[in-house]
C-alpha positions as CSV (number, residue, x, y, z in Angstrom):
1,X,89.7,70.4,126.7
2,X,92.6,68.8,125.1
3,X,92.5,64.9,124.8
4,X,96.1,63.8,126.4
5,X,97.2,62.6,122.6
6,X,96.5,65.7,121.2
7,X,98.6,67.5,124.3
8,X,101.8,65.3,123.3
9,X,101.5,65.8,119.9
10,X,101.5,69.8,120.2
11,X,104.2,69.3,122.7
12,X,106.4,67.2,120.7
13,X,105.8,69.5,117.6
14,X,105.5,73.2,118.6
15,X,107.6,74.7,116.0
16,X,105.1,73.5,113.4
17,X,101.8,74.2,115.3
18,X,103.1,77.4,116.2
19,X,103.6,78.2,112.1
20,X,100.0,76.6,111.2
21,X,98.8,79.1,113.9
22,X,100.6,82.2,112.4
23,X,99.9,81.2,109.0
24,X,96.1,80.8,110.2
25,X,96.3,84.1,111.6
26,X,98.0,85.9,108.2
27,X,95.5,84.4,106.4
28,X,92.2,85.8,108.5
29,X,94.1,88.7,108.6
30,X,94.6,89.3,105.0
31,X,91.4,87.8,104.0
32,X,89.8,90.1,105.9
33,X,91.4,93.0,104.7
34,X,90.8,92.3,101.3
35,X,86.9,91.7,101.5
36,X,87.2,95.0,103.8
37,X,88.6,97.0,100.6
38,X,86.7,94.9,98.3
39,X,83.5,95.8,99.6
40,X,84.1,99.6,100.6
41,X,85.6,100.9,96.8
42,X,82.4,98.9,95.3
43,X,80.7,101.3,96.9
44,X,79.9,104.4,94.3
45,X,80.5,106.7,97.1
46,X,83.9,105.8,97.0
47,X,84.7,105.7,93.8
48,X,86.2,108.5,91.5
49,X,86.0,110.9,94.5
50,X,87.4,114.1,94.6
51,X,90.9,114.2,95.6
52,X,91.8,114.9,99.4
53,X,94.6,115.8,101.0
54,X,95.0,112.5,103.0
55,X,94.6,110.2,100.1
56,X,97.5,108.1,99.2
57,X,98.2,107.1,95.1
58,X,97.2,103.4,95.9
59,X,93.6,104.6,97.3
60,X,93.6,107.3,94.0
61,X,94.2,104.0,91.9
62,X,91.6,102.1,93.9
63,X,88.9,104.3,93.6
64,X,89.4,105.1,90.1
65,X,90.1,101.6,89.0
66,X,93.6,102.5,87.5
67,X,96.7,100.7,87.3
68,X,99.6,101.6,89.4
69,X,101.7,102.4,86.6
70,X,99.1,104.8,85.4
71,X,98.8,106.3,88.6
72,X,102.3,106.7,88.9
73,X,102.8,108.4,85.1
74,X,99.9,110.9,86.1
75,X,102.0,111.8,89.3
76,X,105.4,111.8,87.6
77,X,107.0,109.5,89.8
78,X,110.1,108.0,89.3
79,X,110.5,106.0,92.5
80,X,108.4,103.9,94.2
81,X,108.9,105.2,97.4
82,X,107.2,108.2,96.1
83,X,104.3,106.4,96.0
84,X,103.8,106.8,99.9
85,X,103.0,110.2,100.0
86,X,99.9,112.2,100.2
87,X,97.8,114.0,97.7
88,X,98.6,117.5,99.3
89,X,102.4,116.7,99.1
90,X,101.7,115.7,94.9
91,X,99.7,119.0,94.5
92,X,102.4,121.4,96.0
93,X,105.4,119.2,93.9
94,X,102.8,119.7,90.6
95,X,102.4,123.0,91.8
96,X,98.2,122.4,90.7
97,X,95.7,123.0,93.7
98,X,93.6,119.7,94.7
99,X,90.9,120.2,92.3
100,X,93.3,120.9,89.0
101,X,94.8,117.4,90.4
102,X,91.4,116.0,90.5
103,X,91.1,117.0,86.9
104,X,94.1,115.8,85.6
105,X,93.0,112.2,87.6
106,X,89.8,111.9,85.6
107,X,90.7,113.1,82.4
108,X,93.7,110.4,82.9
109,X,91.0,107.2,83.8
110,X,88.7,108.5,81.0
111,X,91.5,108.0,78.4
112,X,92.7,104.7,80.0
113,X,89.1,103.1,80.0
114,X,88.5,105.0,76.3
115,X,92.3,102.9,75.2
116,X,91.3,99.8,77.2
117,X,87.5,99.7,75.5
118,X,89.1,99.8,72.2
C-alpha cells in the first residue's frame, strides 16, 4: 500500500515518475540483454561457427570476436544498411557457397588476431 504522502507526491509529479519508470524499465531491459549475449557467445559452441543462412554480420562479428569494420571489409559493404541482411543474401551477392564464405570469415579473424597480437 501506498502511504497517503507518497500518493500526492506521484500525483503531483507524474511526468517525472512516469520517466524514472521507463528509464527503470530500459535499463532492465538492456541490462538483460547484454548479460543474455554476454553469456551465450562465451560459450565455445558459439563461437567461430560455421556460417548459416540466418546469421546476420553483427552475430558473424560476435561470434568471431571481430570488429564491425572488419566484418564489413570481408563482406564488401559500402552501406550500413547492408549490414542487415543475412548470410545466404552475402553468399549469392559474393557469388561463394556458405562454406567458401565460412573460409573467407576465418582466414579474415586469423589475420586480424595474427596483426592485433603483433
Amino acid at each position: 500500500m501506498l502511504t497517503p504522502k507518497l500518493r500526492t507526491f506521484i500525483m503531483q509529479n507524474k511526468l517525472t515518475v512516469g520517466f524514472c519508470a521507463a528509464s527503470f524499465l530500459a535499463l532492465i531491459y538492456f541490462a538483460g540483454s547484454f548479460t543474455a549475449e554476454l553469456i551465450y557467445f562465451n560459450d565455445p559452441r558459439h563461437q567461430n561457427e560455421a556460417l548459416k543462412p540466418w546469421m546476420t554480420p553483427r552475430y558473424v562479428a560476435l561470434s568471431y570476436d571481430l570488429p564491425r569494420e572488419t566484418v564489413r571489409e570481408i563482406f564488401g559493404f559500402t552501406e550500413a544498411i547492408e549490414g542487415l541482411r543475412r548470410m545466404r543474401f552475402v553468399a549469392e551477392r559474393l557469388d561463394v557457397s556458405l562454406q567458401d564464405l565460412t573460409q573467407i570469415v576465418r582466414d579474415a579473424a586469423q589475420n586480424y588476431r595474427e596483426q592485433t597480437n603483433d
